[in-house]
Each structure stands twice: as C-alpha cells, then as structure tokens.
C-alpha positions in Angstrom: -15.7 12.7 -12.3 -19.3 13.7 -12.4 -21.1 11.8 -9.2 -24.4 9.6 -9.7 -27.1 12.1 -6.9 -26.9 9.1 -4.5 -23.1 9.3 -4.1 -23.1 13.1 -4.2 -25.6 13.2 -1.2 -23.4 10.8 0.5 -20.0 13.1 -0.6 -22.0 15.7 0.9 -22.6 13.5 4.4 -19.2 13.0 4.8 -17.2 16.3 3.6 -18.6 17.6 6.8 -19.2 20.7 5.4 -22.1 21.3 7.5 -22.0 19.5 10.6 -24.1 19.7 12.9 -23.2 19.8 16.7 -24.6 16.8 17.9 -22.9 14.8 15.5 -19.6 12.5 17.1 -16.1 13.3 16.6 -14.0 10.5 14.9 -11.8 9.1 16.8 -9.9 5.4 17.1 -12.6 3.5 18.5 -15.4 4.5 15.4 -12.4 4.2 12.9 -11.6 0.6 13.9 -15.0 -0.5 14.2 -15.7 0.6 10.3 -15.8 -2.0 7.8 -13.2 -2.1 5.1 -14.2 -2.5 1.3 -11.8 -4.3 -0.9 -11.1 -6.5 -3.7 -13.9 -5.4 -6.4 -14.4 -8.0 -9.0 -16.7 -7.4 -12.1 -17.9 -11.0 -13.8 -16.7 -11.4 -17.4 -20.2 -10.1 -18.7 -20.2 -6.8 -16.7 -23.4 -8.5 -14.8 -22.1 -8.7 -11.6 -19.6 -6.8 -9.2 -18.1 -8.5 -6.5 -16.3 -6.9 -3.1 -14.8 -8.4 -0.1 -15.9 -6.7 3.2 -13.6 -6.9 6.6 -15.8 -6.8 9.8 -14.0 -6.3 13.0 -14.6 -8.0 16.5 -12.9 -5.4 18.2 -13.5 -6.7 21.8 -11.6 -9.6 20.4 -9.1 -8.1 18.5 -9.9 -10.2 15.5 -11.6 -9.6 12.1 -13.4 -12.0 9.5 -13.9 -11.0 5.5 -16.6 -12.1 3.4 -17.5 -11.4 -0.1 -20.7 -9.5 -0.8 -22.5 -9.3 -4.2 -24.4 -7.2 -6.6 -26.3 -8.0 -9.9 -26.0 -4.8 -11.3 -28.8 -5.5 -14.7 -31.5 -6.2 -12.0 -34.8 -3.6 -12.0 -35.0 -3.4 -8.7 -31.5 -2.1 -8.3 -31.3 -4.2 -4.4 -28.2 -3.9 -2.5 -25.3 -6.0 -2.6 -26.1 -9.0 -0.5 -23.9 -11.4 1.4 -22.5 -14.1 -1.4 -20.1 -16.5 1.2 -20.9 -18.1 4.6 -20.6 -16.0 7.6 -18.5 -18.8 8.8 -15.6 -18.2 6.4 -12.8 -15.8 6.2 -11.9 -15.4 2.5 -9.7 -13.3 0.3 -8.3 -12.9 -3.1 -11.6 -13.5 -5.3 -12.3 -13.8 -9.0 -14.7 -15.2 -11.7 -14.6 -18.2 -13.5 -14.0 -17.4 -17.5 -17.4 -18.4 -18.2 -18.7 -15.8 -15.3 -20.3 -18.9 -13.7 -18.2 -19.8 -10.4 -16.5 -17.6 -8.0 -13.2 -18.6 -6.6 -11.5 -17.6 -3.5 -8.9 -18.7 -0.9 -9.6 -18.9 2.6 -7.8 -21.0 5.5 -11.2 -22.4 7.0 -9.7 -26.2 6.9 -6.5 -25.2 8.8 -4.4 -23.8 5.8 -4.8 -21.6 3.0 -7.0 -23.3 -0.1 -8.8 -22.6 -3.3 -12.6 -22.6 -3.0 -15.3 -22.4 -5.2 -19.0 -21.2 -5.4 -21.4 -21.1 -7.8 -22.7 -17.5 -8.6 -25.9 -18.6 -8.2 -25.7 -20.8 -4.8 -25.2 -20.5 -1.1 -22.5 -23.2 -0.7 -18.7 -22.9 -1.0 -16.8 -25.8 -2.0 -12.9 -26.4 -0.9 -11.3 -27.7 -4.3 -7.7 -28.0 -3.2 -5.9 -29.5 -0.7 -2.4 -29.0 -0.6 0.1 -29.6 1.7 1.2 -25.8 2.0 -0.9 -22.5 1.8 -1.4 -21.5 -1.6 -0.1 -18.3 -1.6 -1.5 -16.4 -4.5 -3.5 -17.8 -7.7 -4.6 -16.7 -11.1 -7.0 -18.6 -13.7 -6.0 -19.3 -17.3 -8.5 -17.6 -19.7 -10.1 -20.7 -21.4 -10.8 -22.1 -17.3 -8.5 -25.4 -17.9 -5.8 -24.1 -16.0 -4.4 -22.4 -12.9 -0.9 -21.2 -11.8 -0.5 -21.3 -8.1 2.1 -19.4 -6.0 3.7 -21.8 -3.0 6.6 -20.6 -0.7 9.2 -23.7 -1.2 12.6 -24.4 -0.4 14.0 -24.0 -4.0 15.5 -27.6 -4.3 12.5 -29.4 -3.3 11.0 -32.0 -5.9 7.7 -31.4 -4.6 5.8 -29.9 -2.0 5.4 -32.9 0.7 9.5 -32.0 0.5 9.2 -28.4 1.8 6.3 -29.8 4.7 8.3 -32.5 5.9 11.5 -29.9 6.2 8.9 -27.3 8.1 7.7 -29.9 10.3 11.5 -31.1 11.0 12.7 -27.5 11.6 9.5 -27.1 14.2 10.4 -30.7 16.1 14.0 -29.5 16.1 15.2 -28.3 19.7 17.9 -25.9 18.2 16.6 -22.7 17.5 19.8 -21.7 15.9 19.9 -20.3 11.9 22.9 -20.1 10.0 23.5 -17.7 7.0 25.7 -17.6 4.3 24.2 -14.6 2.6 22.0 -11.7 2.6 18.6 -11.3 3.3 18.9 -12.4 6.9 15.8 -11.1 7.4 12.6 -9.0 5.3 10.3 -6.4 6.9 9.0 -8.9 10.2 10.3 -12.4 9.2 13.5 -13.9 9.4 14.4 -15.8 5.8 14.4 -19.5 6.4 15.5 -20.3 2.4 11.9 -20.6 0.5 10.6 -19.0 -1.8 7.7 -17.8 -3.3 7.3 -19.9 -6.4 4.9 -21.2 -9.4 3.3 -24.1 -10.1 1.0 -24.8 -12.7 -2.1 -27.1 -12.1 -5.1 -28.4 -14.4 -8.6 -27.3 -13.2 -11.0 -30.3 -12.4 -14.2 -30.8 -13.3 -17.1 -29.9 -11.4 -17.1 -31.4 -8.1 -13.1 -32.7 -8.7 -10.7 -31.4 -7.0 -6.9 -30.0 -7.4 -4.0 -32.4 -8.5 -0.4 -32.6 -8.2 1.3 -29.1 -9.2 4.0 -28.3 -11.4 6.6 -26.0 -10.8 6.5 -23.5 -13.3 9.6 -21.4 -12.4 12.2 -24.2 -12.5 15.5 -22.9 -12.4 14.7 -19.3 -11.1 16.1 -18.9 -7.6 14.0 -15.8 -6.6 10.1 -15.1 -5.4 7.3 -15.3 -7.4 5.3 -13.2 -6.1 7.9 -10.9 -4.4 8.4 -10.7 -1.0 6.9 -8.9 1.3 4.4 -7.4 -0.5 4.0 -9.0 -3.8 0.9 -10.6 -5.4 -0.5 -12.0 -8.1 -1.0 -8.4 -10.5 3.3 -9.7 -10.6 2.5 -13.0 -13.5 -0.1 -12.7 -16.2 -1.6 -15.5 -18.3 -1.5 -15.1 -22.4 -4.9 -14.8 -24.3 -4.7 -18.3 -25.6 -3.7 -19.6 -22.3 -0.4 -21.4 -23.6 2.1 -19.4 -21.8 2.3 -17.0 -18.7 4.4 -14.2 -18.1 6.1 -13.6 -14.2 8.3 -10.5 -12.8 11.1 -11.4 -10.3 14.5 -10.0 -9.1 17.3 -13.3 -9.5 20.2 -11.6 -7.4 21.5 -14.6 -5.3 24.1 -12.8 -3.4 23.2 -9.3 -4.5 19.5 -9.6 -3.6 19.6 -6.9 -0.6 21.2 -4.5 -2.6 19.3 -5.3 -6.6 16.2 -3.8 -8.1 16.8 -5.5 -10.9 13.4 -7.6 -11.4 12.8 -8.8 -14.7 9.9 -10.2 -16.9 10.1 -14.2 -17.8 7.8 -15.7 -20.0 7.1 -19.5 -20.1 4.8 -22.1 -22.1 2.6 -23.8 -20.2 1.8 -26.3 -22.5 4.7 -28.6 -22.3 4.4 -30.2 -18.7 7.9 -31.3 -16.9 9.7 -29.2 -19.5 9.6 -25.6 -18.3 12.1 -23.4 -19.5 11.3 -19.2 -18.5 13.0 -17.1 -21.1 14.0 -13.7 -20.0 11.8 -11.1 -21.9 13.8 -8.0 -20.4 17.3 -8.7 -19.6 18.8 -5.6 -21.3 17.1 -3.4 -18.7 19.2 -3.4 -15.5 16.0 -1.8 -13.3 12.6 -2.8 -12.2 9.9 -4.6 -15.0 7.3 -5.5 -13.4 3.1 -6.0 -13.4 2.6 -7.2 -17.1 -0.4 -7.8 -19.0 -1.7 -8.9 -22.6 -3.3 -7.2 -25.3 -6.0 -9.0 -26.1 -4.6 -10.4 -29.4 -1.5 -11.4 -27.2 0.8 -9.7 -29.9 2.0 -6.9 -27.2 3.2 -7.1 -24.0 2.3 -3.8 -21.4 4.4 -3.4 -18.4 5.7 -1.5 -15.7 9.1 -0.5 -16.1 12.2 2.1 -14.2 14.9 3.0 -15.7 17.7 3.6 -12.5 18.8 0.5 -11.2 18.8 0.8 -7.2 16.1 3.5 -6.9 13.0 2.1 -5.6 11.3 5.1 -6.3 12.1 6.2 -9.7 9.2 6.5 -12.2 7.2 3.6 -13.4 6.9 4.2 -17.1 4.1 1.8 -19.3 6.1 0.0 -21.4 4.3 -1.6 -24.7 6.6 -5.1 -26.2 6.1 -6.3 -29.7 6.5 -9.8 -28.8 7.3 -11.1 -32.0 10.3 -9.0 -32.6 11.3 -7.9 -28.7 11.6 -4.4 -29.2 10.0 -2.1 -26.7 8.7 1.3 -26.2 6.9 3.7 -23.9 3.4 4.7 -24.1 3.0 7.6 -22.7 7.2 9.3 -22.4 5.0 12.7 -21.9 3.2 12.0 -18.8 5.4 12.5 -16.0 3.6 10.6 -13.5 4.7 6.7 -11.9 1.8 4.5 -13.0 1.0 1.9 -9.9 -1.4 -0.5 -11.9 -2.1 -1.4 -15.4 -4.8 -3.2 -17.1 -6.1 -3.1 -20.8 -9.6 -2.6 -22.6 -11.3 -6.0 -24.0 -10.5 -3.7 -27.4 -6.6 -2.9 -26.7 -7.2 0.5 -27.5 -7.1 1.9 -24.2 -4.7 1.1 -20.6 -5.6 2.1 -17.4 -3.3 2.9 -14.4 -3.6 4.7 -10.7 -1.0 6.9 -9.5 -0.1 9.9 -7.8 -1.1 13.2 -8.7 -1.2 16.9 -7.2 -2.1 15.6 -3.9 -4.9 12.9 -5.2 -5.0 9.0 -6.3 -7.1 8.7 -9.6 -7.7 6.5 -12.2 -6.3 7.5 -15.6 -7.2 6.0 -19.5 -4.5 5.8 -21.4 -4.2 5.8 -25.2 -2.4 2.9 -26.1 -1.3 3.9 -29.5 -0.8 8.1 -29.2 -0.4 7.7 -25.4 -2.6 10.5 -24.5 -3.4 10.6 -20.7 -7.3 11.0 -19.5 -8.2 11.7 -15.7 -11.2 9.1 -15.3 -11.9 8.9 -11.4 -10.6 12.4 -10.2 -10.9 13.5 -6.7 -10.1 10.9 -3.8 -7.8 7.8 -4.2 -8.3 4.8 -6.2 -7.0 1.8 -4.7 -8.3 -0.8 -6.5 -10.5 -1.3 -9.7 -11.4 -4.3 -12.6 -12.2 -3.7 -15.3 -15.0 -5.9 -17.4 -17.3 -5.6 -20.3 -16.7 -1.6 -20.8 -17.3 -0.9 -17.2 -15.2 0.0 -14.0 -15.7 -1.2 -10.6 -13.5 0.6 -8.3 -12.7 1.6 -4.3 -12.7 5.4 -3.7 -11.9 6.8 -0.4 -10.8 10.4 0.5 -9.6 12.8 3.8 -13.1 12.4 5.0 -14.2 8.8 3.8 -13.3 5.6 3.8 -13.4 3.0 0.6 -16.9 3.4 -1.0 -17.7 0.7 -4.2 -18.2 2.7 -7.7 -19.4 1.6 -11.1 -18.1 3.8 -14.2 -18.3 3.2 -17.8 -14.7 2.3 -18.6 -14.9 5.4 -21.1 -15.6 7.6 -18.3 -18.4 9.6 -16.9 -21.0 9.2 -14.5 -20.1 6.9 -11.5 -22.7 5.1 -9.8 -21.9 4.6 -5.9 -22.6 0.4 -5.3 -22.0 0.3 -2.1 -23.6 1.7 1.6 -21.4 0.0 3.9 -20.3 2.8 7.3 -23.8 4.8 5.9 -25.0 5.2 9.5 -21.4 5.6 10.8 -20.4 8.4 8.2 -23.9 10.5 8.5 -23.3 10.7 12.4 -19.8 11.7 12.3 -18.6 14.9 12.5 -15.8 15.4 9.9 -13.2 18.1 9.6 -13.2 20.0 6.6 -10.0 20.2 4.1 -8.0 22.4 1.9 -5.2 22.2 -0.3 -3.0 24.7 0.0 0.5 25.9 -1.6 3.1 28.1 -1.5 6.7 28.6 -2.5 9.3 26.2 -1.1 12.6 25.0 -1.2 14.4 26.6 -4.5 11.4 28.7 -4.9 9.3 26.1 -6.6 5.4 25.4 -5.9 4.7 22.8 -2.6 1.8 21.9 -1.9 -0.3 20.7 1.2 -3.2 20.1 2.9 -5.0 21.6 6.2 -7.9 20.3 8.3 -10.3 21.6 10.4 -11.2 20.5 13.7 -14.6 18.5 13.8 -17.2 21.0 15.1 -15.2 23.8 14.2 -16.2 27.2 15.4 -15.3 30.6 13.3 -13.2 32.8 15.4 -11.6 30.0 17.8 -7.9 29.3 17.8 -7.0 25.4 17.7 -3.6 23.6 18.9 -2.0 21.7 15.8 -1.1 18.4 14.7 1.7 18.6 12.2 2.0 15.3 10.5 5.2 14.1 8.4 4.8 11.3 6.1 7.2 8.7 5.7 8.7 7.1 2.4 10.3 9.8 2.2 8.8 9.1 -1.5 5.1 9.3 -0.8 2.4 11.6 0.1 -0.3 13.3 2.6 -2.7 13.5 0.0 -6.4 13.0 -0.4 -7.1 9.1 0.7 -8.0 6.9 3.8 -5.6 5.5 6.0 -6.4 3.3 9.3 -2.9 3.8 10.4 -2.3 8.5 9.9 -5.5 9.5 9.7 -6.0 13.2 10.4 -9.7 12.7 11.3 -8.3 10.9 14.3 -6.7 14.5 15.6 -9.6 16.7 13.9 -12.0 14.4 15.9 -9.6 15.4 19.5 -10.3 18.9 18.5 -6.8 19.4 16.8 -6.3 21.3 13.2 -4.1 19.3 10.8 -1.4 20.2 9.0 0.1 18.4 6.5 3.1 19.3 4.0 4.0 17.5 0.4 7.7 18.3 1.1 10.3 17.6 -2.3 10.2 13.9 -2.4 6.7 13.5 -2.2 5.4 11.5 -5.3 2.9 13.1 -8.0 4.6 16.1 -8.6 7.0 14.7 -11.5 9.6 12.7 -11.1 12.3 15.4 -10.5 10.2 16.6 -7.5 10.1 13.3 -6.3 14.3 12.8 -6.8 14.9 16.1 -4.9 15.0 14.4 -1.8 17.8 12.3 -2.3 21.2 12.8 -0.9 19.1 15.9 0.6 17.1 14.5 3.7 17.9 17.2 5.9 17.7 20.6 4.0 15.4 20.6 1.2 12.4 19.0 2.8 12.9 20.8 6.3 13.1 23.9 4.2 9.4 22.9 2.9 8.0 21.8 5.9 9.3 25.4 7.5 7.8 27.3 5.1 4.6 25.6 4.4 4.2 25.6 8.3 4.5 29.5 8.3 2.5 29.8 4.7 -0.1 27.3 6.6 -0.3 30.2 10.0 -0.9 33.2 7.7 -3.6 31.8 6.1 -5.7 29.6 8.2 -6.5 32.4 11.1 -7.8 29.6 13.3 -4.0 28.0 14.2 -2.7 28.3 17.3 1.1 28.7 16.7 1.6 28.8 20.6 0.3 24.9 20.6 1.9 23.1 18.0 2.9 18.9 18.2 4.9 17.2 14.7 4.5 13.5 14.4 6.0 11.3 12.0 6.6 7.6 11.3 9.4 6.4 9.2 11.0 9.1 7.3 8.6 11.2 9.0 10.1 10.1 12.7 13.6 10.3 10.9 12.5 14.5 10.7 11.1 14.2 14.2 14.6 13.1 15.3 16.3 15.7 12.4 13.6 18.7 13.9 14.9 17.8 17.6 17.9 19.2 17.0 17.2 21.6 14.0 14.0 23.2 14.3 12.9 22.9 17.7 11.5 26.5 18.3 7.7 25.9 17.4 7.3 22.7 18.8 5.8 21.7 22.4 6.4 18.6 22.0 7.4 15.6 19.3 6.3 12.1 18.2 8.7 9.3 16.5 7.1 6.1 15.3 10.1 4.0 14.1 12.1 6.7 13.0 15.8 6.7 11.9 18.4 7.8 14.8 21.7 6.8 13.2 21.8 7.1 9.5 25.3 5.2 9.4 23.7 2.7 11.4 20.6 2.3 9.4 22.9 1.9 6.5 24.4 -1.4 7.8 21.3 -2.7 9.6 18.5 -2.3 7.5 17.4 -5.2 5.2 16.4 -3.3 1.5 20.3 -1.8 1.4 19.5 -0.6 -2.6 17.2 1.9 -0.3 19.9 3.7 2.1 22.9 3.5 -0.6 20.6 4.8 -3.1 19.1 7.7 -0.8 22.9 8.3 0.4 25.1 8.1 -2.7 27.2 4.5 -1.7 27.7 2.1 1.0 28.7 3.9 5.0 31.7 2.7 4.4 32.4 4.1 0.5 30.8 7.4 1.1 30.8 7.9 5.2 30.6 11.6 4.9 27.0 11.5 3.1 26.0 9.9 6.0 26.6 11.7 8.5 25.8 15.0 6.7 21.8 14.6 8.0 22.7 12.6 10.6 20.1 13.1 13.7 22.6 11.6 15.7 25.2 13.9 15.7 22.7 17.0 17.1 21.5 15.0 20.0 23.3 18.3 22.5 20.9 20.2 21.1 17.3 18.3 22.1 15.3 19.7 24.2 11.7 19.3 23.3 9.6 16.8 25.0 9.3 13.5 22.4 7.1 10.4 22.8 8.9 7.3 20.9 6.9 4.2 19.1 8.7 1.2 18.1 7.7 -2.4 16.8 10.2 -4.6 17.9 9.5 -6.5 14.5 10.5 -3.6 12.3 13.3 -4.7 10.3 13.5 -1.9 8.2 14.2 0.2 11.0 15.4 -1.7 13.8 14.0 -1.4 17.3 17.3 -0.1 18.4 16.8 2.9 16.4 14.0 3.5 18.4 15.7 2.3 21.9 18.8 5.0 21.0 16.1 7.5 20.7 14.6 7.4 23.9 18.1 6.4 25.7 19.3 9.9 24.3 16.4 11.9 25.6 16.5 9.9 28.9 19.7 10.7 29.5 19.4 14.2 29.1 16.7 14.8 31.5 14.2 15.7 28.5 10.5 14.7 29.2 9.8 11.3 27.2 8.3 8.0 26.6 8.5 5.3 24.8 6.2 2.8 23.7 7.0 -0.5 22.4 5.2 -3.3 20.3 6.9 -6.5 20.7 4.2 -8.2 18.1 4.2 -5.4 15.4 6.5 -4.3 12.8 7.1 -1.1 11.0 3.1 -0.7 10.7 0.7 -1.0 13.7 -2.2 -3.1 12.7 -3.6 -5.3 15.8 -6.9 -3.6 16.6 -6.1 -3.2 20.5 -2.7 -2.3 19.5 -4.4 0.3 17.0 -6.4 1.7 19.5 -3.3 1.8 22.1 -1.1 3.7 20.1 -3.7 6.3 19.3 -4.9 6.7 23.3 -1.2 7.2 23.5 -0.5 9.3 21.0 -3.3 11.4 22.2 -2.8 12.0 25.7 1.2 12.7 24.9 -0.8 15.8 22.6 -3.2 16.6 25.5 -0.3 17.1 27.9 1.3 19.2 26.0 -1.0 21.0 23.5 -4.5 20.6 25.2 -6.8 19.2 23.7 -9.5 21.3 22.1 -12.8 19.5 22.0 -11.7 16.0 22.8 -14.6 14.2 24.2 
C-alpha cells in the first residue's frame, strides 16, 4: 500500500524509529485515555465518510461515542468535524439510500432507538420508540424499509409480550431459573429464553416515526444476530429490496455443541406471511455473512466446511440463486476471509483476514478468483465500501486505528483522520521486527520482537513473553487495548511474541496443527522461537524473563508451570484453563473443547488428560500471578480459583486477582488500568523493571 506524505510522516511519528529521549513511554494510563476510531461509513455517492469516535472520562470510568464527519470533494480539504450532539452516545451508523440522512441508534431516551439526522443539520431526531432496545438494524435499498433485530421470548405475539414478561421476572421475589436444556449460560449472561430475532418495519416519512414491527423470522427458534457477538454484517437485504437473507444456527437441544448456522432467505413483501426458506441446508458447517451482487442473481457468503470446528477456514462462496448450486471463489487462496462486501460493478469482492503476521484488506476476482493485497501492512478492522472508494480503520504494533480513504481498485491511501496526533508524536514507541525460524516438525514459525521505548544499543533488557490465546489467533501486527506490547515496551521491557502452530494466516493446515496437540507442538514453537529470539536480538536478558498469557495463553502458563519452567522468573494466567476434563463439562461453546480434544471427557477421557496442566501441578515451582473474571463463562472462575489454590498450597509465591464485574475480557477503564498496575509490579518484582517511569 503506497501512503499519501501526510500518513507516511505520521507512520514515521509513530514507528518510533527515532525517538527522542524526552518523549513518554506508553503505558496504561496514555493508552486508555486515547480515543478509539470506529465504524467508517462512506455516503452512497462517495461524498462523505463517516466515523464514530469513543472519548473516555477516565476519572469516571465511563466513555461517550459520537460520530464525526468529512466531505471529502471539498477544496479546502478541512478536517472531519463533529456531526452528532456532544450529549449523545451513539453507535451503529449508516446513510440513507439517497445519501441524505444519517441513521444511528443510541439509548439517550432510556433504551436503545433508531435516530436520524440530516447530513446537512445539527439536530438528531429519535424515530422509534419501541418497547425493547433495538438491537441491530439494516435499511432496505430503495429507503421504504427496515429490518430490526429485537431479543424476544420466541412465542411472543408481539413485543409489549416480551416487556410485560421482563418486568414480571424483575417484580418477581424468586430469583430461581430453571432449565431444561443447554445453553445455561453464554460468555457473561445467563440465558433467560429470548432470542435475538427479526422484524421487519416500514420507514415513515419525514418527521413520522416507527410503527408496529413484524417478525420476520417466524418459526426459527435461534438468534438473529448470533449471540454473543453477532451483528448485523449476519442478514443482508436483496437489490430490489423484496427479500432479505439471515445466517443462524437452529440446534434446539444441540445448540452448545452445533456450528451448524445456515443461510435463510425470506420475502418481505408479503406482510403476516413470512415463510424463511433454507438456502444452505446441505452444508452441515457454518454459512454465514452474505451479501448480493448487485443484479441480485448471486449470492456471496462465508462458508466452513467441518462441522464443530470453529476455526476451520472461511471459504467465499458464490450461489446462483436461480438454480441453487454453489461454488467457491477463490479454492486457491488458503486464507479464512473475515468480511465480505462486493463492488457496485460485481466484478470484484473484498475480505480482511489473517496473513503472515498482518490484517489486510484483499480484492478478490469474483469470476477467476484471483487474490489482490489492497491495504497491506497493519490490520484492517473495518472498511465500506462506496462509489469506487474505501474508507477503512488501520492500526498496527505501534498505532492505534487511524481513518484511510483508498480507491477501491487500490493504490494511494489518503490518511482522513488526526485523532491521538499530539498523543502519538510525544510517545516514545518501541520498535518491531518479525522474525522466524524453524519450529515444530521443522516447518517456518514466525514471530515478532519489540524494543523497549528509549532503547539504548548495547543494554540488556528483562523480557515479557506474551502467549496469545484462541489458541486459533495471532500476535501479529494490530492494536489491542487489552495485550498491547507497548504497555511492557513503555515499563522498559523487550517483547517477545511467538505465532506458535495454531495461529491463523499461515494456511489452514498450520492453523489445524494445534488440535488434539495443545501441549507439544506449540510449546515446541514457543521453545524454539524463544531460543531463535535470544540469538538474535543481542539486547535480551535471558536471566530476566516473565510469560503471560490469557486464555489458551494462561492454559500454557499453567502447561509451562510444570513443563518448561527453567527460563522463567516468574508467570502470569489471565483466565487460563487448569483442568481440561473440567473445562470440557463446564464450559458453555462444548463444539470448542470436543472439537480441540477429539469427543466428549467422557467418550475420549484419555485426550484429555494427555495435556492436562492439572496432572503436573508436583512439579510448579515458579512464582505465578492469577487473573480471573468471575463472569467468564467460557472459562469458569474456578479454573482460576484451582490455580491459585494449587500454588497456595504449595508454598509457591502467588496472587490472585479477581474481577467480580468482568468476563473473559477486562474492559472497565479502572479495571483496565488495575490489571495492568498489577501486572506490572508482579514483573517489577521479579524481573526489574528497566526504564519504568
């Protein structure tokens, strides 16, 4: 990706590569203060791009987003400016077909409503008023329609039904909850019996408001969006607006265990009679995120193959509608795409994903299916795509999400945004490398090292080893407010960070070595990249080295304890796994652990307990600080409490911190900067501290 001179000078700012010594080390305090980009929006003519922008109060642990915009045809080339009210908190925008209104949700009346604004003006309008929080929505191309996404109880009639249950349940004295199947509960909430589900809705006229909706999903006992992290990229609206297309699992029973979502499609245009046809019920495995050419004669999609494996590759899937038949684009490019959207033309789809260590933005031929890297270094989080040009978030090791404009055939791109200028230019960064070497079964890993901020040629620094989690994910050039390396770089630390097998844009078969393998094949890669890391980054000091990890990564904290204790001074396990058979009977997603271990604990017992932390507990004897949210339901807090009861009863040198009001994530500001004051001063103890202010 060639870089418009004002984005390279800012690249330039914040690689570090030249920083000075009275710049500021990052640390948690600057990083939570930073405001986060998000949510670009191009209008329909290309004129205007549209961002959100969250702005933290960190003394009150709270944070308000607004939308910001930019007309991008003006001479003058002015900054975006504030578009809504300070006042409101707002999310989820997008244009009005005719490029004229912008429409967003925000709870300012007490729950979560549509509201609109004219591109043009300075006051917001609420247009709906519903009974529940709307929880996603999407526009019908010719602007008469809307489908709305509404957590229900299923046999509801209407919506006043599912408020007058909610407001029962909350007068009711009993807290007790029965169950008669699985989930019981789904990342931090316990199920209660709604679901996320559609409803269709005509769009007033101007200065109208929203009328009664209809359910569009009648009959489909499953969540539209999906829960937990499901949105409205899951249902897609036809050219000609007369029928809408929606992704969800229908498992009943089975749910916990299923991947099997499929693709429904349903005609709007006959109110009180909607009947969703299954448009991919010979595929037992995931179909998801679909979208329309724009003659509406194909259908593009997202689609695995394994039923049960969360993390086997998404292939782009084209489907003649007329006859049913399907194909895949691009069978050649061994890469999981993780968004898709088509040109106005239908010549050319565009997808994110993984690859060698980056996030970028790809054009894909939709005919020959040939593969073209658009948006290159960094990751891409987010992008639209309007009138032959790309709006996109880019953030890397050293930056977070700057705003770019890009024609959508590729080329120059032109950074929009200067939100965190100031904060960026007075930051010292550390610099960063990929590295590789030769891992498990000889085969090329990859990973990445950092420099302490302020570095000094000829000085020895302690080391932060970081594991990621998933285990299918990846250390790899992006942002993140929860592992950020420039957090340790900015104590004075050097980073290490290792792609072990299992890590995702390597190909799919790197990614699938992990399984049934959690124990040998990555530990053998993180073992040798940590020794290929020491001979060639002169400035590590092996004698003071911490490894951290979250998730899968605290599952290796907990699987190093007892296996590869020698280089470590000490440990750190955020909600790590302590029991495997355990975690296989008390997790909520089963499909993950039976997938990951072959069967059910109680079919295949012995692939449990082959990597089993718990049964090398004798052998701890490295000092470990433990982190748990006590709403993690994907790894129960009593994985966490087993961890630190083992250590304590051994006499070995621990902690343990707990969040009663977070889950598998941290994300409360105070709690944020808590777990990172923590974290630090557990490294300090035992690994110094370098240049920590």
């Amino acid at each position: 990706m060639r870089v418009h001179p004002v984005a390279g000078l800012l690249a330039l700012l914040i690689a570090g590569a030249s920083a000075a010594a009275d710049k500021t080390p990052f640390d948690v305090r600057r990083m939570v203060a930073l405001e986060r980009l998000s949510s670009p929006t191009l209008s329909p003519d290309g004129r205007f791009a549209l961002f959100a922008v969250r702005q933290a109060d960190v003394p009150a642990n709270k944070a308000k987003t607004g939308l910001w915009i930019e007309n991008l045809l003006a001479r003058d080339a002015a900054p975006p400016v504030r578009f809504t009210d300070e006042a409101l908190n707002v999310n989820s925008p997008s244009f009005a077909p005719d490029g004229k209104t912008v429409y967003f949700l925000s709870a300012q009346s007490g729950s979560m409503q549509l509201w609109a604004q004219p591109v043009g003006g300075t006051q917001a309008v609420q247009i709906s008023d519903y009974p529940l929080d709307i929880g996603s929505y999407k526009l019908s191309p010719d602007g008469r329609q809307i489908a709305l996404s509404f957590e229900v109880f299923p046999d509801c009639r209407d919506l006043d039904c599912t408020k007058q249950r909610l407001d029962a349940k909350a007068a009711d004295k009993s807290s007790g909850m029965l169950f008669d199947q699985l989930f019981v509960r789904h990342w931090d909430t316990y199920a209660d019996g709604r679901r996320n589900q559609l409803f269709l809705a005509p769009m007033p006229a101007a200065g109208g408001k929203l009328t009664v909706a209809a359910k569009l999903s009648t009959g489909i006992d499953g969540d539209i969006p999906s829960k937990p992290f499901g949105d409205a990229s899951e249902y897609a609206w036809s050219p000609d607006s007369r029928s809408l297309v929606f992704s969800v699992r229908i498992a009943g029973k089975t749910e916990a265990w299923s991947t099997n979502f499929d693709l429904f499609q349903v005609d709007t245009g006959v109110h009180g009679r909607f009947r969703p046809r299954n448009l991919t019920e010979a595929n037992p495995a995931w179909d998801t995120a679909p979208v329309f050419s724009p003659d509406g004669k194909t259908l593009y999609y997202l689609a695995m193959k394994r039923p049960g494996f969360e993390a086997d590759r998404f292939a782009i899937m084209a489907m003649d509608l007329a006859t049913g038949r399907s194909r895949e684009v691009a069978p050649g490019w061994d890469r999981s795409a993780g968004s898709l959207s088509v040109s106005a033309d239908g010549k050319t789809l565009y997808a994110t994903a993984d690859d060698m260590g980056q996030h970028p933005l790809f054009a894909i031929d939709a005919r020959s299916g040939a593969v073209t890297r658009l948006a290159a270094d960094g990751s891409v989080k987010e992008y639209d795509i309007a009138a032959g040009r790309i709006l996109f978030t880019r953030d890397t090791l050293a930056s977070p999400a700057q705003l770019y404009l890009m024609p959508a055939s590729g080329g120059s791109a032109r950074l929009i945004s200067a939100n965190n200028r100031e904060a960026i230019a007075a930051t010292a960064w550390g610099e960063f490398e990929q590295f590789k070497f030769s891992g498990w079964n000889d085969e090329t890993v990859h990973g990445y090292v950092v420099k302490p901020a302020n570095y000094v040629k000829g000085r020895k620094y302690p080391i932060a080893f970081l594991i990621h989690g998933g285990p299918q994910g990846s250390f790899g050039n992006g942002w993140s407010y929860r592992w950020n390396p420039q957090t340790y770089a900015g104590q004075g630390y050097a980073v290490v960070m290792i792609d072990f097998h299992g890590s995702t844009g390597y190909g799919q078969a790197f990614t699938d070595a992990i399984s049934g393998h959690w124990g040998d094949r990555p530990l053998e890669d993180l073992q040798k990249g940590y020794a290929a890391a020491l001979a060639k980054y002169d400035f590590l000091d092996e004698s003071r080295a911490c490894a951290l990890g979250a998730s899968y990564g605290g599952y290796m904290v907990n699987w190093i304890a007892g296996n590869w204790p020698e280089p470590w001074k000490c440990l750190v396990n955020h909600d790590g796994v302590f029991d495997n058979r355990m975690m296989g009977y008390a997790t909520e997603e089963l499909w993950f652990t039976e997938w990951e271990n072959g069967g059910t604990p109680f079919a295949v017992p012995g692939n449990y307990e082959k990597f089993n932390p718990v049964n090398h507990v004798a052998k701890w004897r490295v000092p470990m600080l433990v982190v748990q949210g006590e709403l993690d339901y994907r790894i129960p807090t009593e994985q966490g409490l087993a961890t630190f009861t083992a250590l304590q009863r051994q006499g070995i040198e621990s902690r343990l911190l707990v969040f009663p009001d977070e889950n598998h994530w941290v994300l409360k500001t105070q709690n944020s900067i808590r777990w990172h004051d923590t974290v630090n001063a557990w490294l300090r103890r035992h690994i110094g501290g370098g240049d920590a202010p």
